[in-house]
C-alpha positions in Angstrom: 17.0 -39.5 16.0 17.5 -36.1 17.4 15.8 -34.6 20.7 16.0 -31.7 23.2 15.9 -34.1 26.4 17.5 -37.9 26.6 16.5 -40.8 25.5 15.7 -44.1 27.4 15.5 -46.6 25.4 16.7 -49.3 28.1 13.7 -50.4 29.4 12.2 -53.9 28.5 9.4 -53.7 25.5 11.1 -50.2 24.2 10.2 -48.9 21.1 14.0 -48.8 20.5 14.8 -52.9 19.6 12.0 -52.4 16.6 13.7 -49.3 15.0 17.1 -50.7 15.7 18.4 -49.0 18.5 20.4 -50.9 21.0 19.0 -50.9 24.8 20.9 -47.7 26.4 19.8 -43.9 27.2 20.8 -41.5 24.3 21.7 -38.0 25.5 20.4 -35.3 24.5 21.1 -32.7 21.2 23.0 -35.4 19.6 22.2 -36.8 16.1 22.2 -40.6 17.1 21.9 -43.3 14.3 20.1 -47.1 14.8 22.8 -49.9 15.6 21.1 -51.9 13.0 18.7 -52.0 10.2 15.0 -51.5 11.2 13.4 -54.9 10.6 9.5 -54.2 10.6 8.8 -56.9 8.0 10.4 -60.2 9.7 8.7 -62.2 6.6 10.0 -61.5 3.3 10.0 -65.5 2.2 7.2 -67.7 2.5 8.2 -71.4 2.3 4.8 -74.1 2.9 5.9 -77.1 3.7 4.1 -80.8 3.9 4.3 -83.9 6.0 3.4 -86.0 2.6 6.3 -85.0 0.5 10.2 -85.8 0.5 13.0 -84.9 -1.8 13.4 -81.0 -2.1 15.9 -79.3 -1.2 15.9 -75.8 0.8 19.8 -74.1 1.3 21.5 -77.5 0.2 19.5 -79.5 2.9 16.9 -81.9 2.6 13.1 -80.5 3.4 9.8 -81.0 3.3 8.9 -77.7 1.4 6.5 -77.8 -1.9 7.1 -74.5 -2.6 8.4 -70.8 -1.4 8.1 -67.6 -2.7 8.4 -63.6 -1.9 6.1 -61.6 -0.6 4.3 -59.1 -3.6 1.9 -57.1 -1.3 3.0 -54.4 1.4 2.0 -55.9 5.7 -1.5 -56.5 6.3 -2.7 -56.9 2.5 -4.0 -60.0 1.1 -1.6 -62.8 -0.3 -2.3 -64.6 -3.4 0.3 -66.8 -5.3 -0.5 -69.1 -8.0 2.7 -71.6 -8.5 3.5 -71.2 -12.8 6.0 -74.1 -12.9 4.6 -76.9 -10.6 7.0 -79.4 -9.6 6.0 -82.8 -8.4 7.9 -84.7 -5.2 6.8 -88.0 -4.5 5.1 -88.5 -1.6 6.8 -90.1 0.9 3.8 -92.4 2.8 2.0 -95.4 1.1 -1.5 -94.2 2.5 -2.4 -90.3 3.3 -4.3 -90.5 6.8 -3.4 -86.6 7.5 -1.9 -83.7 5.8 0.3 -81.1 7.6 0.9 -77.6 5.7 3.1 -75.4 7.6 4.2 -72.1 6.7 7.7 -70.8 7.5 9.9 -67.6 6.5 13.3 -67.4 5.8 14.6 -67.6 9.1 12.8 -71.5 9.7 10.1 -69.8 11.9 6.6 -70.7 12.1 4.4 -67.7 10.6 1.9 -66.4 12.8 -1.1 -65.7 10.6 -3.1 -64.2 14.2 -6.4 -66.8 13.0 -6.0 -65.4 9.3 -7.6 -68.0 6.9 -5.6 -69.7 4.5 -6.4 -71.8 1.1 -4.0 -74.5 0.0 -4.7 -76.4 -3.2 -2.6 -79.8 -3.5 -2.6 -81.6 -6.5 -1.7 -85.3 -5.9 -1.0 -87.7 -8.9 -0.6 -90.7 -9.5 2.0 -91.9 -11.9 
């Protein structure tokens, strides 16, 4: 970022913490460069997790996830994944009287899908 006058990028809700840019004023007719990387996509990982299932794993620790995968379509287009390799986890409850499905990225952090619907198919067997 380059400009004639300074920059203030030190007030609360600045445009600045989204493109990287730590909370300071930048002076002027100087080529400054973001502190960091610019993190517009927070969600590159989608992991859904249930309250019925035990035994996978997720970074060497127990979880309740069923599966995860990347992200395929650029912000604000439609996701649509179809698992190829279904695993099965036993389900860890000896009668189903509700089912939780929680989405999470990367980080551990609830998505936010701002009322978006969302279609979950779960395919529960007995052996």
């Amino acid at each position: 970022m380059q400009c004639d006058v300074s920059i203030d990028l030190s007030m609360p809700n600045s445009i600045g913490e989204l493109l990287g840019y730590e909370k300071r004023i930048y002076d002027a007719n100087i080529k400054h460069q973001s502190d960091k990387l610019v993190n517009i996509t927070k969600t590159n990982c989608i992991y859904i997790e249930s309250n019925l299932v035990a035994g996978s794993f997720k970074n060497g620790k127990q979880s309740h996830t069923i599966h995860a995968f990347y992200l395929n379509v650029p912000p604000g287009y439609k996701v649509i994944e179809n698992p190829t390799h279904l695993v099965f986890y036993p389900i860890n409850c000896s009668s189903i009287t509700h089912a939780e499905i929680i989405l999470k990225n990367q980080d551990n952090e609830l998505i936010d899908l701002r009322g978006e619907p969302v279609s979950i198919r779960l395919l529960i067997q007995d052996l």
